[in-house]
C-alpha positions as a Python dict, from the first residue, in 0.01 Angstrom:
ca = {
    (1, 'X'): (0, 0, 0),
    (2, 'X'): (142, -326, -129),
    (3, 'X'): (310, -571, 164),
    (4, 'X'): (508, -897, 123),
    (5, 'X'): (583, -1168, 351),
    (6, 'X'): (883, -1220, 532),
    (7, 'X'): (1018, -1543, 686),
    (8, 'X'): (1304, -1622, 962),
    (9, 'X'): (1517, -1910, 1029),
    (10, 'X'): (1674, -1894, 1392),
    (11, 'X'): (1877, -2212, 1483),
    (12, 'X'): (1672, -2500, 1320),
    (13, 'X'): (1315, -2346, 1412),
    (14, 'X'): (1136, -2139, 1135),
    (15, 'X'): (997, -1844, 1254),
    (16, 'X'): (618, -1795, 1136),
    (17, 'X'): (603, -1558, 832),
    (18, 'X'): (467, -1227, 905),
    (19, 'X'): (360, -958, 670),
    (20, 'X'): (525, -623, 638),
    (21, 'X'): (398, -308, 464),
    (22, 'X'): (633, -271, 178),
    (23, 'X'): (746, 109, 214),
    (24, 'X'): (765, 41, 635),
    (25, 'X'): (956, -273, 497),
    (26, 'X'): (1221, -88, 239),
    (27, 'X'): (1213, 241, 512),
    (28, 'X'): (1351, -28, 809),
    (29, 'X'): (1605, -216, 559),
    (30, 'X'): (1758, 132, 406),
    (31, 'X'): (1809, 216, 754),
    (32, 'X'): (1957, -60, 908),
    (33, 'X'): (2196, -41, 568),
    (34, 'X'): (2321, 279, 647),
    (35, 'X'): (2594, 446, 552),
    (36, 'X'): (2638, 115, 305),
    (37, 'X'): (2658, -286, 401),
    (38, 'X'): (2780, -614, 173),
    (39, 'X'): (2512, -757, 17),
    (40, 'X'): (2477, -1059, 252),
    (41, 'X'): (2523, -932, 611),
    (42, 'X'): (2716, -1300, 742),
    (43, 'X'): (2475, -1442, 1079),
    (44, 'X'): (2568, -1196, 1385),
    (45, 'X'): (2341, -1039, 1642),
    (46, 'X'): (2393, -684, 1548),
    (47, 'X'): (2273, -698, 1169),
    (48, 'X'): (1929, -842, 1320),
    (49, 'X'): (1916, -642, 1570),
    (50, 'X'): (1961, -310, 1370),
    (51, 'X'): (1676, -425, 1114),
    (52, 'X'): (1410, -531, 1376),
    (53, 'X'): (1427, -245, 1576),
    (54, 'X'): (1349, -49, 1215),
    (55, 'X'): (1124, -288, 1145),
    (56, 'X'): (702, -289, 1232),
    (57, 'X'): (498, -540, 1081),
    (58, 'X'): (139, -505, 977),
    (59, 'X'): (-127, -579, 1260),
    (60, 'X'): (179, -697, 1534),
    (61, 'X'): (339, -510, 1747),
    (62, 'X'): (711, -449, 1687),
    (63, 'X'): (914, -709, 1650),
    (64, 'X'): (1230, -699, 1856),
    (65, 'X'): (1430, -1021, 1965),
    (66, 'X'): (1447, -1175, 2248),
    (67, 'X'): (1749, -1386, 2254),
    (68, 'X'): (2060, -1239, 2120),
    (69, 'X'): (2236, -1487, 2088),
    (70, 'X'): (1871, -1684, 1900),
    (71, 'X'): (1910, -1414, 1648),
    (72, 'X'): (2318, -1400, 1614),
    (73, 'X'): (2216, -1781, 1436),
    (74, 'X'): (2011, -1614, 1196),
    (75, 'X'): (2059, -1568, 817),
    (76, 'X'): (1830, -1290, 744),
    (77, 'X'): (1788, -1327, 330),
    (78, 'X'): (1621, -957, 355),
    (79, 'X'): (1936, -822, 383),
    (80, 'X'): (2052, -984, 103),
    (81, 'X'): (1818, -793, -130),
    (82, 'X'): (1807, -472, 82),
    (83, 'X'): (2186, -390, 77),
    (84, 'X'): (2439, -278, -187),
    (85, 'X'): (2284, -271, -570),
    (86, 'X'): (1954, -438, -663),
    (87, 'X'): (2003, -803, -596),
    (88, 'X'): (1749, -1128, -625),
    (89, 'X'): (1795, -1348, -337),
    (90, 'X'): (1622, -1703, -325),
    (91, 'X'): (1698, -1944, -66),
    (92, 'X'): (1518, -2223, -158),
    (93, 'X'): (1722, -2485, 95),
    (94, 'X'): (1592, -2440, 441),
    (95, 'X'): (1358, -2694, 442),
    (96, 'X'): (1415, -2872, 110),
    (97, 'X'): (1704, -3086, 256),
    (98, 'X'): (1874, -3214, 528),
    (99, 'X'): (2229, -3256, 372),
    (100, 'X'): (2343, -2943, 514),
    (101, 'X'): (2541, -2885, 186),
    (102, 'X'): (2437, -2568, 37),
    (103, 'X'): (2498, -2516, -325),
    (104, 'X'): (2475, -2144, -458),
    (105, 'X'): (2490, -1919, -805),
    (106, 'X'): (2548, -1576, -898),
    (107, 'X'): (2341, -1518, -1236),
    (108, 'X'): (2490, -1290, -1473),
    (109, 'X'): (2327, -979, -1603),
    (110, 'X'): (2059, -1176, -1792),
    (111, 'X'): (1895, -1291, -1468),
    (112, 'X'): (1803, -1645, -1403),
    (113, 'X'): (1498, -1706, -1584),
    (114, 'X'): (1671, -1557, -1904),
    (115, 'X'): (1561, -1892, -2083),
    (116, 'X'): (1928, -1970, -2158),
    (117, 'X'): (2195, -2087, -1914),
    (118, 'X'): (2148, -1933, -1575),
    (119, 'X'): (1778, -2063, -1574),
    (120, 'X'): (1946, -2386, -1666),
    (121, 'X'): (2196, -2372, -1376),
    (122, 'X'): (1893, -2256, -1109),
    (123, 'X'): (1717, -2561, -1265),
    (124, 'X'): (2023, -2785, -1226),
    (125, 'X'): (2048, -2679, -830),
    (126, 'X'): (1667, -2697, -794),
    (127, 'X'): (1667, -3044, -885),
    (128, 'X'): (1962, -3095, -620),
    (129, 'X'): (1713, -2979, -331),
    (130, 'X'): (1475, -3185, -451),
    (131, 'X'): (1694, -3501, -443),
    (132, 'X'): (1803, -3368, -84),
    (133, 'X'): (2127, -3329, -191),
    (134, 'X'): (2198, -2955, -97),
    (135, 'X'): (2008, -2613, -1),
    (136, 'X'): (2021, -2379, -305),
    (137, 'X'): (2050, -2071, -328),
    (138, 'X'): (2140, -1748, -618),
    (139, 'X'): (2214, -1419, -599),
    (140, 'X'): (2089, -1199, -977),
    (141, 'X'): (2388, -939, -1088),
    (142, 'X'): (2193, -622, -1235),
    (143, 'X'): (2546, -494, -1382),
    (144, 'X'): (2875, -658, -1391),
    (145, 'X'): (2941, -460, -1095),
    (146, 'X'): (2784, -662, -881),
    (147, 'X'): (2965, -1009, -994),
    (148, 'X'): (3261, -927, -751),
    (149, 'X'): (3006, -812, -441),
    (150, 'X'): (2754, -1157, -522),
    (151, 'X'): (3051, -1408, -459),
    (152, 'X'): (3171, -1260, -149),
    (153, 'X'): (2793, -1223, -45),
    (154, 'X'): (2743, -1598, -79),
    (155, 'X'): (3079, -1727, 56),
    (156, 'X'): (2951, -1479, 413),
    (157, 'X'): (2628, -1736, 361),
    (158, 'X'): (2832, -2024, 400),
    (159, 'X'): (2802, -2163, 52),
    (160, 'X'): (2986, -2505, 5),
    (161, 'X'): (3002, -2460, -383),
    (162, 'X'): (2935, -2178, -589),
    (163, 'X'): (2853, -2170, -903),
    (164, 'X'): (2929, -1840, -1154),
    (165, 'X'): (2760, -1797, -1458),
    (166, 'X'): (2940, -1757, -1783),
    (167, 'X'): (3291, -1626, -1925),
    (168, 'X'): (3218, -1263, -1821),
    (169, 'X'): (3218, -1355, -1454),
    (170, 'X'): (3579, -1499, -1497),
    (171, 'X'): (3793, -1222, -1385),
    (172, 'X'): (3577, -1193, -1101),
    (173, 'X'): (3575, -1559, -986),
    (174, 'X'): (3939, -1590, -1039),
    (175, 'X'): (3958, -1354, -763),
    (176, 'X'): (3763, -1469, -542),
    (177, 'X'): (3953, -1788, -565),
    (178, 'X'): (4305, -1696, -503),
    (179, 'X'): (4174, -1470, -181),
    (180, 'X'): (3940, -1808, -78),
    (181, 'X'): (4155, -2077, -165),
    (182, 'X'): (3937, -2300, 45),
    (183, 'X'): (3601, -2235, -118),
    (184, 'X'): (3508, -2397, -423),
    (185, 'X'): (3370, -2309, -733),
    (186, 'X'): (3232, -2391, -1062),
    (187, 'X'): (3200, -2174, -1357),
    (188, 'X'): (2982, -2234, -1653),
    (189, 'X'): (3151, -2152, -2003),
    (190, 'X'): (3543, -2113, -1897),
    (191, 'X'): (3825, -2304, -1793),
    (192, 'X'): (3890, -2326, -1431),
    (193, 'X'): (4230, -2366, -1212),
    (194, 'X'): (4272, -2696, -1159),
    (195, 'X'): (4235, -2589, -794),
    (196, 'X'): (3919, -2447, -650),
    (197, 'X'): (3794, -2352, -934),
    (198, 'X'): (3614, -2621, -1175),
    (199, 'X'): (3513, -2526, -1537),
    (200, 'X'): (3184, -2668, -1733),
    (201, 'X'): (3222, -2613, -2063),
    (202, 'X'): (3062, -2748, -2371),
    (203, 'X'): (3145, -2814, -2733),
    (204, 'X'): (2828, -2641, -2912),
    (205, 'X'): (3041, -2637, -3225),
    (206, 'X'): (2927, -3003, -3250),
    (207, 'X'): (2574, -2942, -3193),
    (208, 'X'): (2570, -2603, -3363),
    (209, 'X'): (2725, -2809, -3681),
    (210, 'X'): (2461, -3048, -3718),
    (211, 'X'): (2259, -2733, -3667),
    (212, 'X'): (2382, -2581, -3971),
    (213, 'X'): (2374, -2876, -4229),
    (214, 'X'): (1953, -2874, -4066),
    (215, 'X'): (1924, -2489, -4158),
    (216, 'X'): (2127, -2583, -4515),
    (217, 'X'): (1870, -2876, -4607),
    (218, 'X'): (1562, -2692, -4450),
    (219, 'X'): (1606, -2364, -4695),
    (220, 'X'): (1399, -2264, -4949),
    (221, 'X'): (1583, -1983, -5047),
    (222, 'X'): (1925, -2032, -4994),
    (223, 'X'): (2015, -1789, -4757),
    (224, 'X'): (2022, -1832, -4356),
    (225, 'X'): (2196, -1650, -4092),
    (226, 'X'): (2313, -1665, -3751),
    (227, 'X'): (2447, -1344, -3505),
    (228, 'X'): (2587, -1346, -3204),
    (229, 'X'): (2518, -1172, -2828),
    (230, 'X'): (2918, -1032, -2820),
    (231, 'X'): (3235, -1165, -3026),
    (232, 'X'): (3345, -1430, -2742),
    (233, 'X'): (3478, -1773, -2813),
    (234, 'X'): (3155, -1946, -2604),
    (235, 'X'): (2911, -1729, -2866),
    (236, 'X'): (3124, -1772, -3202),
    (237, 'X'): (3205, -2135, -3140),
    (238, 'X'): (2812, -2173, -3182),
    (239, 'X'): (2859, -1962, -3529),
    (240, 'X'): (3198, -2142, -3696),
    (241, 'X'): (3004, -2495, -3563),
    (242, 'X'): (2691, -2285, -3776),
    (243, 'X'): (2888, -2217, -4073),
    (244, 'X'): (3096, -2523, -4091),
    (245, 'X'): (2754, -2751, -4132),
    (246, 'X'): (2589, -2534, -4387),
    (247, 'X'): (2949, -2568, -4603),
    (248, 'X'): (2938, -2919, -4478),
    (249, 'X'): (2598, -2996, -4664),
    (250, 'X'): (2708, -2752, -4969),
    (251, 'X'): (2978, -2979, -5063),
    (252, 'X'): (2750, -3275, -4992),
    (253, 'X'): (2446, -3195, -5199),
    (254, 'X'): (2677, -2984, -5396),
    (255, 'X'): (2448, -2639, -5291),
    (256, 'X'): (2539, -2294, -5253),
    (257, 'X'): (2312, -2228, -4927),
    (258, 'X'): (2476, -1862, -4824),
    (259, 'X'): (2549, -1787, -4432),
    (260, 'X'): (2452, -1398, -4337),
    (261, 'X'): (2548, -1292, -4050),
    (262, 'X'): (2902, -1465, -3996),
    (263, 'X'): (3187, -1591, -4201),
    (264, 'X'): (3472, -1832, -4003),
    (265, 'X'): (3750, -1725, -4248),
    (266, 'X'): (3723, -1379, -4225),
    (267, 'X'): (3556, -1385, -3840),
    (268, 'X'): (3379, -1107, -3885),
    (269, 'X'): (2988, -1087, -3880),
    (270, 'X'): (2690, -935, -3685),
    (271, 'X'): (2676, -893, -3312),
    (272, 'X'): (2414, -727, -3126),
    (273, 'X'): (2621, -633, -2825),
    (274, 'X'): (2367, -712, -2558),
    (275, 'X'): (2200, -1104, -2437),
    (276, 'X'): (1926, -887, -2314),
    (277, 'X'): (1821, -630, -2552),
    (278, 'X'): (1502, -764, -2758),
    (279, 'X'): (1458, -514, -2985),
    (280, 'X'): (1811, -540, -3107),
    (281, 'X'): (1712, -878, -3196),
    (282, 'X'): (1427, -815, -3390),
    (283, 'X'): (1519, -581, -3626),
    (284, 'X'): (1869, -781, -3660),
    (285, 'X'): (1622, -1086, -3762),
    (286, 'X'): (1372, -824, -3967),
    (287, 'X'): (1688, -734, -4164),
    (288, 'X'): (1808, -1095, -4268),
    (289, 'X'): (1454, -1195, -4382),
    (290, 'X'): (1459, -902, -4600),
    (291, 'X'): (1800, -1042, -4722),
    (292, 'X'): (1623, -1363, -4808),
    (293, 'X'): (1733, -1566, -4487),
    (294, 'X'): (1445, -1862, -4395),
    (295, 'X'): (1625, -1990, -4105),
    (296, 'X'): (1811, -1776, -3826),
    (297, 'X'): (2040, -1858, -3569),
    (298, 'X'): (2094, -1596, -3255),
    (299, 'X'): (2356, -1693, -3045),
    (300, 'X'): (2252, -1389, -2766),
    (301, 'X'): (2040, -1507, -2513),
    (302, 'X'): (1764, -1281, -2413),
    (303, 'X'): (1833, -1086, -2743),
    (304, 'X'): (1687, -1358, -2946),
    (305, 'X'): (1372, -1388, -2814),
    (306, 'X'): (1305, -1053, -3048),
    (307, 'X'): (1402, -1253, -3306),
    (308, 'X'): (1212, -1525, -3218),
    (309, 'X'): (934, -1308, -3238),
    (310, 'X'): (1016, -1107, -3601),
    (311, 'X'): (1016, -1494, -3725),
    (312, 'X'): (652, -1559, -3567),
    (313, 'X'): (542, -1170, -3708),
    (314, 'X'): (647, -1302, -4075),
    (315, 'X'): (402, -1494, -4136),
    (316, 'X'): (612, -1823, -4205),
    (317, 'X'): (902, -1649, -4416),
    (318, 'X'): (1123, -1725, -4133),
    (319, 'X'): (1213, -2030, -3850),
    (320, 'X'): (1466, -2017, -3583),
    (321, 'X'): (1736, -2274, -3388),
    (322, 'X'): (1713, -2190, -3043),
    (323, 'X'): (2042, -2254, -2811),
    (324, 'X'): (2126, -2316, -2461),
    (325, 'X'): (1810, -2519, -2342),
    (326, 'X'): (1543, -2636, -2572),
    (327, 'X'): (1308, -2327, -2696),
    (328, 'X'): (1021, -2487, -2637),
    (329, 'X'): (1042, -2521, -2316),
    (330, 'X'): (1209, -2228, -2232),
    (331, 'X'): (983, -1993, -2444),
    (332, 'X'): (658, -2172, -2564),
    (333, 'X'): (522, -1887, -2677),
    (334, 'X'): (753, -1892, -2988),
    (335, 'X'): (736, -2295, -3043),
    (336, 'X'): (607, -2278, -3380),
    (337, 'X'): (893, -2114, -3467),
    (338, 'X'): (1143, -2306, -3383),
    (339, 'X'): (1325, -2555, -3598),
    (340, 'X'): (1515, -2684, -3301),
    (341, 'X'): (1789, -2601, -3018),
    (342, 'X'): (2117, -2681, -2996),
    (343, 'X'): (2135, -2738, -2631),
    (344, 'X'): (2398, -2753, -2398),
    (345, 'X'): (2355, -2979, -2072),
    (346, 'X'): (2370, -2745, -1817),
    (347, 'X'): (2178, -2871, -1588),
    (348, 'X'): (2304, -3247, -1567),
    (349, 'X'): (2656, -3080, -1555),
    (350, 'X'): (2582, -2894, -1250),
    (351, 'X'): (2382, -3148, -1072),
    (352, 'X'): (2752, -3382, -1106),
    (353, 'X'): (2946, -3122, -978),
    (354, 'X'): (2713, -3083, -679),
    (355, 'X'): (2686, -3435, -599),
    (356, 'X'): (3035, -3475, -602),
    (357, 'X'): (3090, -3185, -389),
    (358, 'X'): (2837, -3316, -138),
    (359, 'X'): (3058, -3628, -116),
    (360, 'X'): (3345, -3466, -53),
    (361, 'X'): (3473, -3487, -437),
    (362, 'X'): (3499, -3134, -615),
    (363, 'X'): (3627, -3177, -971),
    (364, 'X'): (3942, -3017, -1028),
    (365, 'X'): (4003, -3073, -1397),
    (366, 'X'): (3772, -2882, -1653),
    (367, 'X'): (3461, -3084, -1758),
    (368, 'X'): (3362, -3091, -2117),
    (369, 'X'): (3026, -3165, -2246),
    (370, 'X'): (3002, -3306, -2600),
    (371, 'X'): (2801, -3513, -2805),
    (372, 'X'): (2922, -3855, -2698),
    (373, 'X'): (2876, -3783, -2344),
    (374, 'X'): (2533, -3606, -2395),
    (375, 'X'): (2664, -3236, -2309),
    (376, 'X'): (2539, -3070, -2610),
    (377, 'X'): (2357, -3202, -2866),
    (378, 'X'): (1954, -3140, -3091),
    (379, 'X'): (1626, -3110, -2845),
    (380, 'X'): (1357, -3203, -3088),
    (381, 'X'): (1192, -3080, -3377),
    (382, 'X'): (848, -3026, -3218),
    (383, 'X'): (580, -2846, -3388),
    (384, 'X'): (851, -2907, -3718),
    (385, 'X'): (837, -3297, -3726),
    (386, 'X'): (612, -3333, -3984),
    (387, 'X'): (770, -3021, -4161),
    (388, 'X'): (1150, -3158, -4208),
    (389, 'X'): (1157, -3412, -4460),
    (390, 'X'): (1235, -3745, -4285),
    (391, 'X'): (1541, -3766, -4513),
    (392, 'X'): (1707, -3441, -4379),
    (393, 'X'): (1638, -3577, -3989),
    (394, 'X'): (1819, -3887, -4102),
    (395, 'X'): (2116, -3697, -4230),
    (396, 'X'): (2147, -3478, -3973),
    (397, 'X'): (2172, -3801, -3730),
    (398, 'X'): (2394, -3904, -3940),
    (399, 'X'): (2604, -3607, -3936),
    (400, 'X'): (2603, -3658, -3569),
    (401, 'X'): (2722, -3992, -3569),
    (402, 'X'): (3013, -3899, -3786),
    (403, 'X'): (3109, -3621, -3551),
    (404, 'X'): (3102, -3828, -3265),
    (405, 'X'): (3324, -4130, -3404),
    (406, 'X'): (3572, -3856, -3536),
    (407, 'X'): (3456, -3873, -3970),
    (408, 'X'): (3367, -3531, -3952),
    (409, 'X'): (3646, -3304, -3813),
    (410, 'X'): (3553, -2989, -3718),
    (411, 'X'): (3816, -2679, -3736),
    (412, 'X'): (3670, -2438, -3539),
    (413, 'X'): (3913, -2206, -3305),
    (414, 'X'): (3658, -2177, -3057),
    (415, 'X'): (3606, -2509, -2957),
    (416, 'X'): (3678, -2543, -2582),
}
């Protein structure tokens, strides 16, 4: 029988961890959940009470409190996970500062190490602890479901700030906002309220532009492609920014490189309708390369990553531009196949808003992250920098220069 450790905090002293039998473990937690309990129980003497007396850990002898009022101070994170719908809980704060600001994130359904943006965000507020700004911690949302049940779970933990993780989590955030007017929040990829709620959003049509007039000069055959995760404004403004550059270079180098996959005029084009589906990926990417396409862009989070890995089955017919946080380091196992990322700076972006908020100065107005200010932009070309001509990396830092002093307009609906 499997058993995992489980650690207290009561007041400021840290309980040692002892180890529980993981069926006695799940047995004690369903029952002190019953009939049904919020996701995060908020500190009170009854919740621990109920799940220690359910509770008996391996080789001690039951564990039952002795102060009341000791274990009314406690913030029991098993409860967080035990509760409600399958939730990940990490509290990664309780001895990795002494601000006593506590910064927190509900992931969406892609989890947070999804190698796109909620691994960037966890990453962001990781590097917050470290700095002692804030604790950290997230909550994971298995369905959409859960978005709703998360927030009001970490506002019961006390959380100074949270953060929610991309536009599908809007409805859900707005909520919680007008019901909490007093707690703040920050919301990657939509606008906020100019109240408690702050948007980070980020012009990846810049990025994704310079992106495309790469992809455009990289071709052998002509053809490339991009597809998107869902048709939403954060996911096509990636594709017209796509499309835009390869036309961009056409009329430069007077070409006829061909986009699959997406057309801004028309706006219609290929959508896998899932960030987390792999397979969908692959054979969307298997399909391209059998339409010719040498360089593919998925704009779908998880979903790519079976694209990433059609391109590295091809034998070399086929790279791919990564986006969100740079491939390589998000997925090294497909490096070789990527041409580059267009990257958005999550992770800078949410360490400012959490400084701030630690000071006592929570942004109200919606931050944008573009080129000039470094909140999108190219990670580099890795294993590729030998492999695009040094006359192409010139022009595409060229192309970025113009975009940034205004030269190149770009027309894209989806900008934020």
């Amino acid at each position: 029988m499997s058993s995992v450790n489980v650690g207290l905090v009561i007041g400021r002293d840290r309980v040692p961890t002892a180890r529980f039998a993981t069926r006695s473990l799940t047995d004690a937690l369903v029952a002190a959940c019953r009939p049904a309990a919020p996701a995060v129980t908020k500190p009170g003497a009854q919740a621990a009470v109920t799940i220690a007396e359910h509770l008996q850990p391996e080789g001690l002898t039951t564990m039952r409190p002795t102060s009341t009022k000791a274990i009314g101070i406690a913030s029991l994170v098993l409860t967080l996970a035990a509760c409600g719908t399958k939730q990940t809980t990490t509290q990664a704060g309780s001895t990795g500062s002494t601000s006593g600001y506590k910064a927190c994130m509900v992931t969406d359904t892609g989890g947070v190490d999804d190698k796109s943006f909620n691994q960037s965000v966890w990453q962001g507020l990781r590097k917050t602890q470290q700095a002692g700004t804030a604790d950290v911690q997230y909550l994971s949302s298995a369905t959409s479901s859960d978005f709703a049940r998360n927030i009001t779970a970490l506002e019961s933990a006390e959380c100074d700030l949270i953060f929610t993780v991309g536009f599908a989590m809007a409805d859900a955030t707005t909520g919680a906002a007008k019901a909490s007017p007093k707690q703040h929040f920050a919301i990657i990829d939509n606008t906020g309220d100019r109240k408690n709620v702050q948007g980070l959003l980020f012009n990846t049509t810049q990025s994704a532009f310079m992106a495309g007039y790469l992809a455009a000069g990289y071709s052998r055959t002509g053809e490339v492609a991009t597809y998107g995760g869902q048709d939403l404004a954060p996911v096509t403004a990636y594709m017209d920014g796509f499309w835009e550059g390869v036309q961009y270079y056409n009329n430069a180098h007077h070409k006829s490189v061909h986009v699959l996959g997406w057309d801004e005029k028309t706006r219609k084009g290929s959508f896998a309708g899932t960030f987390t589906d792999q397979t969908k990926g692959s054979q969307l990417a298997k399909n391209f390369i059998q339409a010719g396409a040498d360089v593919i862009y998925p704009v779908a989070g998880g979903t790519g990553l079976g694209t990433a890995a059609a391109a590295q089955a091809s034998g070399g017919k086929a790279a791919v531009i990564w986006v969100d946080t740079d491939g390589c380091v998000a997925a090294p196992q497909y490096c070789d196949v990527f041409l580059t990322t267009t990257y958005k700076g999550i992770s800078k972006a949410v360490q400012t808003a959490v400084k701030g908020g630690a000071a006592g100065n929570y942004g109200t107005g919606d931050y944008v992250g573009t080129l000039a200010n470094g909140g999108t932009g190219l990670s580099p070309y890795h294993d590729f920098a030998s492999k695009v001509p040094q006359a192409l990396q010139d022009e595409v830092a060229k192309v970025g220069e113009d975009i940034r002093s205004g030269a190149i307009t770009i027309t894209s609906k989806s900008q934020p």
